[in-house]
C-alpha positions in Angstrom: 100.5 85.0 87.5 98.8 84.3 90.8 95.2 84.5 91.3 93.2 84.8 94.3 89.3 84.3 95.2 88.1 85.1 99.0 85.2 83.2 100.9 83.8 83.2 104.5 82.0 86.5 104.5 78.6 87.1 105.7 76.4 88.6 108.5 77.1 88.6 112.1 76.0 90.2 115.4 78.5 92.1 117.6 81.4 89.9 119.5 80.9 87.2 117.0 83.5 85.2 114.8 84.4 84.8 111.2 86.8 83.0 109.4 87.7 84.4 105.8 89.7 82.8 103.4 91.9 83.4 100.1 92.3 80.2 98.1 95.8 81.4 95.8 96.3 79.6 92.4 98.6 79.9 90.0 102.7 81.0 90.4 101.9 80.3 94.7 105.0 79.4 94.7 106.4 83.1 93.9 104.6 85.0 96.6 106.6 86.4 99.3 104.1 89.3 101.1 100.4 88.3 101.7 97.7 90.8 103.2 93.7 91.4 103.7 92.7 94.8 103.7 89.0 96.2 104.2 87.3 99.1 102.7 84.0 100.9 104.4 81.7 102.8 102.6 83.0 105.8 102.1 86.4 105.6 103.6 89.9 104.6 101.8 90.5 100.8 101.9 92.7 99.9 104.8 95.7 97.3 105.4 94.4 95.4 108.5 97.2 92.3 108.6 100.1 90.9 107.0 102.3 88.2 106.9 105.7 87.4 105.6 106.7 84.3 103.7 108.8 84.0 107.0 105.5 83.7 109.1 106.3 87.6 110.9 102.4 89.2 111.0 101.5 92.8 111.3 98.4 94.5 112.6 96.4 97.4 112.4 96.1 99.0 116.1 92.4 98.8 115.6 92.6 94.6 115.0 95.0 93.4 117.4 94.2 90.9 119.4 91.4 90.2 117.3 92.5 89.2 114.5 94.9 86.7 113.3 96.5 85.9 110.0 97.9 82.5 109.1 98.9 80.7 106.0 97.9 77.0 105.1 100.5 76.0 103.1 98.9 72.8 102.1 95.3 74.1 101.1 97.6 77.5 99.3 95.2 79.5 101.5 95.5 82.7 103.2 93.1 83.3 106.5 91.8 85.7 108.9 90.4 84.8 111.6 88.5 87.4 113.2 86.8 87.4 116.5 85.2 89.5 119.2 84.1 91.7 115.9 82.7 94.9 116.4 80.1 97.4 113.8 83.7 99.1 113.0 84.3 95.8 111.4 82.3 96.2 108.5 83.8 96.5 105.3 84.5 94.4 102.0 87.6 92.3 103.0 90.5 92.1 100.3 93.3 89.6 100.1 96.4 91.0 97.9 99.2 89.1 97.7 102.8 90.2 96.4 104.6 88.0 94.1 108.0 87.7 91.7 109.4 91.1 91.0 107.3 93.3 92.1 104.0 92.1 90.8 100.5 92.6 92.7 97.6 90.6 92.7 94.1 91.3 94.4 90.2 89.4 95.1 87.8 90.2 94.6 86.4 91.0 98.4 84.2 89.6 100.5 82.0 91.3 102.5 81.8 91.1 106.5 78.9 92.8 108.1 78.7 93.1 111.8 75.3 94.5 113.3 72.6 93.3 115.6 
């Protein structure tokens, strides 16, 4: 089993930066897909990057060139880093991560708030 536990959320004002971060424990070595997704209030939770155990990343239109996803294969971490961050922004940030055959694991969110 693999399990995962975000950090780096918080409060911040409009064109500012976070970092977030999903420490991965467990059967780390086993995962092949890893991806944060974001849910608003009210709306359906959203993949906003990927990344392939081959290092190839995806984005949502509404992220790119924002946003970047990166693996530290020496902490087992998987980060966003997300700057010039807009209102839109705000949501509770997930990390999933596929693993083995066909196994799923999930955070439990963090939550990013962008607002003067």
């Amino acid at each position: 089993q693999v399990q995962l536990v975000e950090s780096g959320g918080g409060l911040v004002q409009p064109g500012g930066s976070l970092r977030l971060s999903c420490a991965a424990s467990g059967s780390v070595s086993s995962i092949h897909a890893m991806y944060w997704y974001r849910q608003a209030p009210g709306k359906q939770r959203e993949l906003v990057a990927a990344i392939s155990s081959e290092g190839n990343t995806n984005y949502v239109d509404s992220v790119e060139g924002r946003f970047t996803i990166s693996v530290d294969v020496a902490k087992n971490t998987i980060d966003l880093q997300m700057n010039n961050l807009r209102p839109e922004d705000t949501a509770v940030y997930y990390c999933n991560v596929l693993y083995g055959l066909g196994f799923s694991a999930w955070g439990q969110g963090t939550q990013v708030t962008v607002s003067s």
